[in-house]
C-alpha positions in Angstrom: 151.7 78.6 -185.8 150.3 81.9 -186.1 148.8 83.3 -188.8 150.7 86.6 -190.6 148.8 89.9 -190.2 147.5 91.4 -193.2 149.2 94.7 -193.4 146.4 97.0 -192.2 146.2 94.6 -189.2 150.1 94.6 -188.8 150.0 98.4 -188.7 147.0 98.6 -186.2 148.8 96.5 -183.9 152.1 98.3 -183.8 150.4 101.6 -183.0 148.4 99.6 -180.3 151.7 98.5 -178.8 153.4 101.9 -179.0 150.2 103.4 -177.7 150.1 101.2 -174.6 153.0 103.2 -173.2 151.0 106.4 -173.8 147.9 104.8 -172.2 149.5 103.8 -168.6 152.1 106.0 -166.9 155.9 105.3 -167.2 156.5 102.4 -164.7 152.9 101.4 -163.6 152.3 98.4 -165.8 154.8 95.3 -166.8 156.2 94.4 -170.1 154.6 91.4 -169.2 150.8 93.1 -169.3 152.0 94.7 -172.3 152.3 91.7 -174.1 149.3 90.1 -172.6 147.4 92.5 -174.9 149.5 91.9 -177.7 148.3 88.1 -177.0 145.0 88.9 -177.0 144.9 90.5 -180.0 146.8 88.0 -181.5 144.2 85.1 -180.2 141.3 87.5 -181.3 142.8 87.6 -184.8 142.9 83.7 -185.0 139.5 83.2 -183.8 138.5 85.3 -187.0 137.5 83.3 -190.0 136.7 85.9 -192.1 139.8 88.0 -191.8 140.7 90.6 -188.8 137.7 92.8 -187.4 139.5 95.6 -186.0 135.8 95.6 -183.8 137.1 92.7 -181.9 140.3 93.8 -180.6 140.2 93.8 -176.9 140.0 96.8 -175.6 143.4 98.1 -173.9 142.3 98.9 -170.2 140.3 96.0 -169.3 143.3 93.8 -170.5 146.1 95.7 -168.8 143.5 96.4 -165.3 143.7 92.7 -164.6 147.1 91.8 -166.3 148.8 94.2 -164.2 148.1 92.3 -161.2 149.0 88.5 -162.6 152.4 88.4 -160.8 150.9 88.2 -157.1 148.5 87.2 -154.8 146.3 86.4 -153.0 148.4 85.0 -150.8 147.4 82.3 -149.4 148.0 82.4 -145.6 146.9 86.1 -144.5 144.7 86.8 -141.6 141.7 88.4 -142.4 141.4 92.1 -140.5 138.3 92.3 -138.1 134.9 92.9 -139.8 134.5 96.4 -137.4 133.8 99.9 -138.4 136.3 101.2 -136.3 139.1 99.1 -136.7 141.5 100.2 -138.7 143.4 98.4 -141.4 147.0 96.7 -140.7 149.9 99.4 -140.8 151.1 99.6 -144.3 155.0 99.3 -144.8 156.2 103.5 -145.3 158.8 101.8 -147.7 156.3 100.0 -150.1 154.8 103.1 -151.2 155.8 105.1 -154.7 155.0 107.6 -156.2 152.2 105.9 -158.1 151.1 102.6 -156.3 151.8 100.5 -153.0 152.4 96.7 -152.8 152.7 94.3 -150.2 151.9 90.3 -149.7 148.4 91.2 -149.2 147.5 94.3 -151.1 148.8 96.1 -154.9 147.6 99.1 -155.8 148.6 101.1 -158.9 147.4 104.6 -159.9 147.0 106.3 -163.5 146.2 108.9 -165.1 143.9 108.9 -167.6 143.0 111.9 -170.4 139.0 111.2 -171.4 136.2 113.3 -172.4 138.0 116.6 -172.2 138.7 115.5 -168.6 141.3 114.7 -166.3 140.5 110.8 -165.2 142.2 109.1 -162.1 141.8 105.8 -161.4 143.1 103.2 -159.2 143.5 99.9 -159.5 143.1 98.0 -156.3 144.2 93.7 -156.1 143.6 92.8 -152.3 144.2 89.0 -150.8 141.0 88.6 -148.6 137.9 90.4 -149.1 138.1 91.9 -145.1 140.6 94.6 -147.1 137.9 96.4 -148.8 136.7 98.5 -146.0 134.4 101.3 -145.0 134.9 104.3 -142.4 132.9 107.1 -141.1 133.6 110.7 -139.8 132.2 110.4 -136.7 132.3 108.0 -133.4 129.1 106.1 -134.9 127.5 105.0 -137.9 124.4 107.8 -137.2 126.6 110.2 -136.4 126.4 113.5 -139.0 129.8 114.5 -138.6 132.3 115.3 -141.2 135.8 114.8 -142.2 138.4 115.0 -145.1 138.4 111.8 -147.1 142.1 112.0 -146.8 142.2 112.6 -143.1 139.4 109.9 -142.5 142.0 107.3 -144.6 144.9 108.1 -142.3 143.4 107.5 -139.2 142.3 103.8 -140.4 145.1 103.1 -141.9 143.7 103.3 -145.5 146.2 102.9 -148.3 143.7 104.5 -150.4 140.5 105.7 -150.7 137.6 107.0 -152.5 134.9 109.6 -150.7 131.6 107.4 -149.8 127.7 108.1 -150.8 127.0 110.4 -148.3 124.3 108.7 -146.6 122.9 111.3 -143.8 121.4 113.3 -146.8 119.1 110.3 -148.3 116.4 108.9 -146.4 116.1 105.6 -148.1 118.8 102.5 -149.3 120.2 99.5 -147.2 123.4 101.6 -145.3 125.5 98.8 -144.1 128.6 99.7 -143.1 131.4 96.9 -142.3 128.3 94.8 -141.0 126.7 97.2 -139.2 123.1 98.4 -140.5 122.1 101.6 -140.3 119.1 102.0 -142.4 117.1 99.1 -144.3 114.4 100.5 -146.9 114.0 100.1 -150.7 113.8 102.9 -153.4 111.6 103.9 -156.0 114.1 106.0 -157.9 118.1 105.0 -156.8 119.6 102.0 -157.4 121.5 100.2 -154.5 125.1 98.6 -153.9 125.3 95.4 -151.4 129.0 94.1 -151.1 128.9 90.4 -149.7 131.5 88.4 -147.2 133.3 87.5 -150.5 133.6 90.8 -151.6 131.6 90.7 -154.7 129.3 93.5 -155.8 125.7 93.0 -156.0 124.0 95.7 -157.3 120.2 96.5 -157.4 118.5 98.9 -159.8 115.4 101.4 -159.0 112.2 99.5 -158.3 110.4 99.0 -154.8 110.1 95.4 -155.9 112.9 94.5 -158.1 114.8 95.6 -154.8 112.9 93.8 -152.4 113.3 90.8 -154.3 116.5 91.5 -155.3 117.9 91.7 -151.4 115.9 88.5 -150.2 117.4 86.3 -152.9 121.0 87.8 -151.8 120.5 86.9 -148.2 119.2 83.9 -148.9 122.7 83.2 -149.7 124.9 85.8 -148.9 125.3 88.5 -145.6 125.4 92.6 -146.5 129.2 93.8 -145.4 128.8 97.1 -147.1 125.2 98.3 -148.9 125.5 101.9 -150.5 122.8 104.0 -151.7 123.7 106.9 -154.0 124.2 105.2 -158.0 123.1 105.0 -160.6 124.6 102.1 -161.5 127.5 102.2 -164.4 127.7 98.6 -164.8 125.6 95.6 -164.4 127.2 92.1 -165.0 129.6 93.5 -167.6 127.1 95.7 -169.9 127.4 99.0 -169.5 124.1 100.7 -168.2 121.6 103.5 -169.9 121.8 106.5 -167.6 117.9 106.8 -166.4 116.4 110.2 -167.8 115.4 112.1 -164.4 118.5 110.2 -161.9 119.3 112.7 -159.3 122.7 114.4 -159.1 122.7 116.0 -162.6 123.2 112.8 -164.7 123.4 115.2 -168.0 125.5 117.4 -167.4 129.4 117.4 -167.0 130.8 117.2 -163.2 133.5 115.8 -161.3 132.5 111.8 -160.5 133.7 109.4 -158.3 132.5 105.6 -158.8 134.0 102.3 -157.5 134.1 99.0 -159.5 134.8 95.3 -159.3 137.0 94.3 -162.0 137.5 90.4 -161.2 138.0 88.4 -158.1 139.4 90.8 -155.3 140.3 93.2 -158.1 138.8 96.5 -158.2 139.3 100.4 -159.4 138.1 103.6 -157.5 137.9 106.2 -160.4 137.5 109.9 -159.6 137.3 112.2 -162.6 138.1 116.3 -162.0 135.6 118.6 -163.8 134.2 122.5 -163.5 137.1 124.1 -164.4 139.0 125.1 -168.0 141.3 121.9 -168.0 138.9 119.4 -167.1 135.4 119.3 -168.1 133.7 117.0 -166.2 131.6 114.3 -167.3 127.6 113.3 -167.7 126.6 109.7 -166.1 126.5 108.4 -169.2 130.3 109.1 -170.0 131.2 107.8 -166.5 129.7 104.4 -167.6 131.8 104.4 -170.6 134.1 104.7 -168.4 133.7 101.8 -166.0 132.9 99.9 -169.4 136.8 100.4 -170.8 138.2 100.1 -167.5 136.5 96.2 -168.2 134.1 96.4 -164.8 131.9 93.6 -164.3 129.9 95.9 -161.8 130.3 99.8 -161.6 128.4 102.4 -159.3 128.6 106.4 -159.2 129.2 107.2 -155.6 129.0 111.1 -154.4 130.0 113.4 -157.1 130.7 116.9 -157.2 133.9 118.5 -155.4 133.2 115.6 -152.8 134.9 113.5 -155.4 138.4 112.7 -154.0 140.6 109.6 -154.8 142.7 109.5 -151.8 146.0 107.8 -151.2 149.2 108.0 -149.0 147.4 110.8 -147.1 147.1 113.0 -150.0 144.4 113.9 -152.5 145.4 111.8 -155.8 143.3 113.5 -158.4 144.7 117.2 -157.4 141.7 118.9 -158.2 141.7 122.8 -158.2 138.8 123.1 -155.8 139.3 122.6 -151.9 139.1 119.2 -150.5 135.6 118.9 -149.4 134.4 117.0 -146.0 132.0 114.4 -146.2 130.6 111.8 -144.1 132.3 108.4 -145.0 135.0 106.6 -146.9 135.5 103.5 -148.9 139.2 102.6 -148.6 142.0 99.4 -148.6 144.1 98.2 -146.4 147.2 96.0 -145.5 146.6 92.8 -143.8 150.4 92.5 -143.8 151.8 91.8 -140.0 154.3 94.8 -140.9 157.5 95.6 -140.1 
C-alpha cells in the first residue's frame, strides 16, 4: 500500500503533474508517460526512509524521453536497410506524418519544444527498430567530396524522416570520419573528443588524448566495427554523467550560440537537439548549458556536433527549429529512416 504524502510532498507533486502538460506540447506525450512519472515519484518517495527528498524526484524529461516510446517497437521482423552511404532510407508513409512527429512499425519520432536558458530548444526524440535506421549522408557523390547542401534538402533526397546537420568534417584535419562504414580519415586528436557509433547502434565516445583515443578505439574494435565515427564534440555526456566543458574546446565553448548535439537515450532511442541563439528571442547557449541539457533530456551519451547557424533540426523537408537566420549548407547529415515496406 502506498504510503500518504506529507503535505509539502502532496503539493509538489500536483504541480509536477499539471506542469507535465506545460513541459511537452499538447498531443506529443501519452497519459500513460504522464503517469509513468507520477510512478516514479511515487516509487522514489517509498524508497525514502527518512521522509521525501524533493532532490530525488526523477527528473521530468528523462522519464517522459523513454516513456513516450513504451507502446511500440522494435518490431521484431523488419529488414534491416543496406549499410551504404548512398542508399537511401525506406519511403516513409506521407500519411504517418503530423504536425509534430512521424510513426510507423519501424520508426516513432516525436518533436518538442523546449524554453531553456533564455533560448528556444528543439529536440527530437527518435525510437528506431534496427540500428541500420540511424543513418549518415553527404552533399556530394563521395565521402571526400567538399560539396555542400541544405540539411533539409540532403534529408529529402535519402529519404530522411529527420535530421540533424553533421560535424562538418572537410574543415578538420584529424578524427576517425566513418560514414555508414565507409572510412574516410583514421587519426587521433590531442584536443577534440571523438564519436564511434557501432553495428548495434550504441555510442562510444572518446575524449581528447592521443592515447586515451588510441586505446580507446583498439579496445572498441576488438569487439565492435565503426558504422559512423564523428569528430567535432566536446562530448556532453559520458555514460550518464554530464561532462565539464574543457577550458580552451574550440567553437566558442563560453559563450552563448545556437547548438546542435545528438544523443543516445536507451536501446535504439535517441534525441537530435538543436537550440536557436544570436538573436533577441533566443540567446543561445555556452557548452556547458548544452550538457545540462543532454543531462535533463536523461542521455547516457551526448555529443555537440556543428554549431552556429549550421545548426538545423530537420524534419518532413522543413527546418524544425525555424531559426531567424538563413538555412546554412553544410557538408553532411545525420538522419532516420523508415524500414517500413510502405504503402
Amino acid at each position: 500500500m502506498r504510503k500518504a504524502f506529507v503535505s509539502a510532498a502532496g503539493v509538489l507533486a500536483v504541480l509536477m503533474a499539471v506542469s507535465l502538460t506545460f513541459l511537452i506540447p499538447s498531443g506529443a506525450v501519452t497519459e500513460e508517460a504522464q503517469q509513468r512519472y507520477l510512478d516514479a515519484a511515487y516509487e522514489k518517495y517509498e524508497e525514502e526512509e527518512d521522509g521525501w527528498d524533493e532532490a530525488s524526484l526523477p527528473t521530468p524529461d528523462a522519464v517522459l524521453a523513454s516513456a513516450v516510446f513504451s507502446d511500440i517497437l522494435p518490431a521484431a521482423t523488419v529488414d534491416a536497410l543496406p549499410i551504404d552511404l548512398f542508399a537511401p532510407g525506406n519511403t516513409p508513409i506521407a500519411a504517418n506524418y503530423t504536425e509534430n512527429g512521424y510513426r510507423d512499425d519501424t520508426i516513432i519520432v516525436e518533436l518538442e519544444q523546449q524554453r531553456m536558458y533564455d533560448s528556444d530548444v528543439f529536440i527530437a526524440y527518435v525510437k528506431i527498430a534496427t540500428p541500420s535506421q540511424l543513418r549518415t549522408a553527404v552533399a556530394g557523390q563521395k565521402i571526400s567530396s567538399s560539396s555542400t547542401n541544405l540539411t533539409t534538402t540532403i534529408c529529402q533526397n535519402y529519404n530522411g524522416i529527420v535530421a540533424i546537420n553533421g560535424d562538418y568534417f572537410t574543415k578538420t584535419k584529424a578524427g576517425y570520419i566513418v560514414r555508414m562504414g565507409e572510412t574516410y580519415r583514421e587519426i587521433t586528436s590531442k584536443n577534440m573528443d571523438l564519436l564511434l557509433i557501432d553495428e548495434l547502434g550504441d555510442f562510444h565516445i572518446y575524449l581528447h588524448g592521443h592515447d586515451v583515443q588510441e586505446n580507446g578505439v583498439a579496445s572498441f574494435l576488438s569487439e565492435h566495427e565503426i558504422v559512423n565515427g564523428f569528430f567535432f564534440g566536446p562530448a556532453l555526456v559520458v555514460d550518464g554523467e554530464v561532462q565539464e566543458i574543457p577550458e580552451n574546446y574550440q567553437f566558442d565553448p563560453h559563450q552563448k550560440n545556437p547548438r546542435a548535439g545528438i544523443a543516445q537515450l536507451g536501446t535504439l532511442t535517441y534525441a537530435l537537439v538543436a537550440v536557436n541563439g544570436r538573436t533577441d528571442q533566443s540567446a543561445g547557449v555556452t557548452l556547458a548549458e548544452f550538457a545540462d541539457i543532454m543531462g535533463q533530456l536523461g542521455a547516457r551519451q551526448a555529443y555537440n556536433l556543428d554549431g552556429g547557424n549550421s545548426a538545423t533540426l530537420a524534419f518532413n523537408g522543413e527546418v524544425y527549429n525555424d531559426k531567424p537566420q538563413a538555412e546554412r549548407s553544410v557538408t553532411d547529415i545525420i538522419y532516420f529512416a523508415s524500414a517500413t515496406a510502405g504503402e
